[in-house]
N, C-alpha and C positions, 0 to 999 in steps of 0.2 A: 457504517464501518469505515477507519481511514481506507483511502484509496493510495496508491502509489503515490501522488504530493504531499501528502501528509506524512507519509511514512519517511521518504525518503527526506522532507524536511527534520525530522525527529534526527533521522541520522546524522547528517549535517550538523546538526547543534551538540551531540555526542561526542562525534569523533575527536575534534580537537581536545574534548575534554580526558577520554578516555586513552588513546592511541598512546601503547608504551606504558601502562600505568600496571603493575603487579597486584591484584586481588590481596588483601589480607586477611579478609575474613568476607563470607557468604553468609547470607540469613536468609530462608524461605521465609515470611512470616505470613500465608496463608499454603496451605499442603496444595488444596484443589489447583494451584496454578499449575502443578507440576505436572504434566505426562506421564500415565504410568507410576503414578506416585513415588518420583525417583527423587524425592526431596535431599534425601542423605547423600546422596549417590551427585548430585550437582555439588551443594555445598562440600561435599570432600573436593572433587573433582578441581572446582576452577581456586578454589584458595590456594594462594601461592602462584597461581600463572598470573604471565600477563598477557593482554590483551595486544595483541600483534594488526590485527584489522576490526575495521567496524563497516559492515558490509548491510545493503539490503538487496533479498532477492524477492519479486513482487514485493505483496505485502509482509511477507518476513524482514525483520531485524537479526543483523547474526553480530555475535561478538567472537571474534575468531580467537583461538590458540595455538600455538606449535600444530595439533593434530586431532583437533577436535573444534568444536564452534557452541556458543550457548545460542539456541534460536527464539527469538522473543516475538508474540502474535499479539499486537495490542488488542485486536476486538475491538467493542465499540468504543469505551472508555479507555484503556490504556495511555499510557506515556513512561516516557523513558526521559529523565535529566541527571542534570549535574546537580551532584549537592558538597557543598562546601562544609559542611560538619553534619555527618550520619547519624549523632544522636541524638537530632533532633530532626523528625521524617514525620510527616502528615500521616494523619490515621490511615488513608488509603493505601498507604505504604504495602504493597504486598513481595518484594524482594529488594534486598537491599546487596551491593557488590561494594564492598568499601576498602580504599587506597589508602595508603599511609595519612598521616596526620590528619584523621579522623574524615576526608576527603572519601567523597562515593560517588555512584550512580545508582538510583531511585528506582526502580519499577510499580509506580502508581495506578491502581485500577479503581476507582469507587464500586463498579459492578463485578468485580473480580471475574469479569468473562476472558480476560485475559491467558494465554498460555506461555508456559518457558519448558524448552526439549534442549539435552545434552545431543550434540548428532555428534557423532564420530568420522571419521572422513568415508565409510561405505552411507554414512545418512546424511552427509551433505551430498553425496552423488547422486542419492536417490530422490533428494529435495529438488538438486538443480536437474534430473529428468523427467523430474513430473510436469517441469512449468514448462510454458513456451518463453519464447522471445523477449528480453526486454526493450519494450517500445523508444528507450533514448537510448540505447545502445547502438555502436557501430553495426551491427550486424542487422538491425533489422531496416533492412531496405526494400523501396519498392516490388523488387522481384522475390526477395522474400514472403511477402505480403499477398500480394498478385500468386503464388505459388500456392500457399497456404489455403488462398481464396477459395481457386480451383477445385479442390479437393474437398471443400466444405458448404453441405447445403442447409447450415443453421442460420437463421435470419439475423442479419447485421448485427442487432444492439447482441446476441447470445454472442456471437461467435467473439466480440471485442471483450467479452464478461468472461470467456473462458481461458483460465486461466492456462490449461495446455496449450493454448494458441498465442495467446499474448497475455506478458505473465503483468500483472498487478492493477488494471484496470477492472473499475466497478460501474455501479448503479448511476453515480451521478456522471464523472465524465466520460462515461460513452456513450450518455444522451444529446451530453454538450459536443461530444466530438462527430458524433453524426448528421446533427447543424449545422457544424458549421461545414462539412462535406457533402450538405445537402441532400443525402442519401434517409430514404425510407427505413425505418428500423427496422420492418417486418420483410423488406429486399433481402431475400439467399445470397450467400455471399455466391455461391458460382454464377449469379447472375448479372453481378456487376462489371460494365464496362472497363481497360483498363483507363480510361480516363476518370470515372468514378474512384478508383484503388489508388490512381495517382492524388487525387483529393485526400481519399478516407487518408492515407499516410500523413501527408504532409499536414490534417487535422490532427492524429492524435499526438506529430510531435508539437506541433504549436501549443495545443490545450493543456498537454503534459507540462511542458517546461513553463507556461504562463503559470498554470498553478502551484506547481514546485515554487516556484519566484515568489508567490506571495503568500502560501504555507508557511515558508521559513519566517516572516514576518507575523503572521497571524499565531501561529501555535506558539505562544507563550507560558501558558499557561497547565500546570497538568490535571487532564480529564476532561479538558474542554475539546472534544472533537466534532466542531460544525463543516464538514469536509470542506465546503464551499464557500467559508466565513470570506468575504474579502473579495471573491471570484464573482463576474458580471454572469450569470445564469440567463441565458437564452431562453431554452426551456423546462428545464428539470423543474419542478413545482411548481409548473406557472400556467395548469389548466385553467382555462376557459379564458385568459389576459393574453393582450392580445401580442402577435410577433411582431420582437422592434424590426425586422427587415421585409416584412409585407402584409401585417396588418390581420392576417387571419387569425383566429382565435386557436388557442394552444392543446391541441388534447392529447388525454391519458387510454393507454392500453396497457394490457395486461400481457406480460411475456416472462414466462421463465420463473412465475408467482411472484414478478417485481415488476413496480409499477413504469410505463417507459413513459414519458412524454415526448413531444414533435409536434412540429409544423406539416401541416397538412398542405399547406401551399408551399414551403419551403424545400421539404422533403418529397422525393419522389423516386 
């Protein structure tokens, strides 16, 4: 499933395209995308607005309006682009949001596991209370971190996957991020030193923003979601081969029914 670089790369290629542009016509053209089968209830909704922000929260895409937001969840296959003339959209085509002069943006899923929700401004409040912190945001600093920590005795790799704690981080880089923090995946977070939290931080902003960086070059293409396409992988998938920083061999556990990988010499 994208992670926060992939996602936030999507946006990035969007916004310019979309920002300020007036919907002229909406087409759901699979129903199952919709939340609560509010298929009519969208395409009335955003025709005629226009799009004021293109925002992401975690793994959320939001397209914002005057007073309301469309929230788009790619899932595993999803994408979000620009298209230069909407009538002509690849079969995977499951929503189509189209601007004057025949001008759109695509929402493609080949697995149609994709979701799109209308939230109104009590459902983006509710959205932005459920998640925790975003990890390249100003706010989340060491002592935020170190705070959060405290109060939590879920083992490193869960506590960086949940998404009430720190919002849009997954499977793959919070394997890579506790690498390179050198930190034990299966360490409690109230057990960690703060010299360990001063690490784990300054890892998941490094990791985040390397991957962001080279997401927006890789994700070209739509339905192609290899999270890691591009990204030098330490350990994630790389049981029993050996660690490029000290040579022991790389193993797999099981946490959370997803698979962790780590260095056993590395991590501790």
């Amino acid at each position: 499933m994208p992670e926060l670089p992939e996602v936030e790369a999507v946006r990035r290629r969007i916004e310019p395209f979309a920002l300020g542009r007036t919907i002229v016509a909406a087409h759901v053209l699979r129903q199952r995308i919709a939340r609560n089968g509010s298929v009519g209830q969208i395409e009335q909704f955003v025709t005629g607005r226009s799009i004021t922000c293109v925002s992401r929260r975690a793994k959320n895409l939001l397209l914002h309006f005057d007073n309301a937001a469309l929230r788009i969840h790619l899932r595993m296959t999803g994408d979000l682009l620009p298209c230069p003339n909407v009538r002509f959209f690849p079969i995977a085509t499951r929503l189509i949001l189209e601007f004057d002069k025949h001008e759109g943006i695509l929402f493609t899923d080949p697995r149609a596991l994709g979701r799109v929700e209308l939230l109104d401004a009590t459902g983006l409040e509710a959205l932005d209370r459920s998640l925790g912190t975003e990890p390249l945001s100003p706010q989340f600093t060491p002592a935020l971190l170190t705070s959060a920590a405290r109060r939590s005795r879920l083992p490193a790799k869960l506590f960086l996957m949940n998404q009430a704690a720190i919002a849009g981080i997954g499977n793959i880089y919070a394997a890579e991020i506790l690498f390179a923090a050198r930190i034990d995946p299966a360490r409690r977070m109230n057990s960690l030193s703060f010299a360990c939290l001063e690490r784990l931080h300054g890892a998941i902003q490094e990791i985040l923003q390397a991957a962001t960086r080279i997401a927006e070059v890789t994700y070209a293409a739509p339905g192609h979601f290899d999270e890691a396409a591009g990204f030098q992988l330490h350990v994630y998938g790389r049981v029993g081969e050996r660690c490029l920083r000290c040579n022991r061999r790389i193993r797999r556990i099981t946490q959370g029914a997803r698979s962790t990988y780590h260095c056993p010499g590395c991590q501790h």
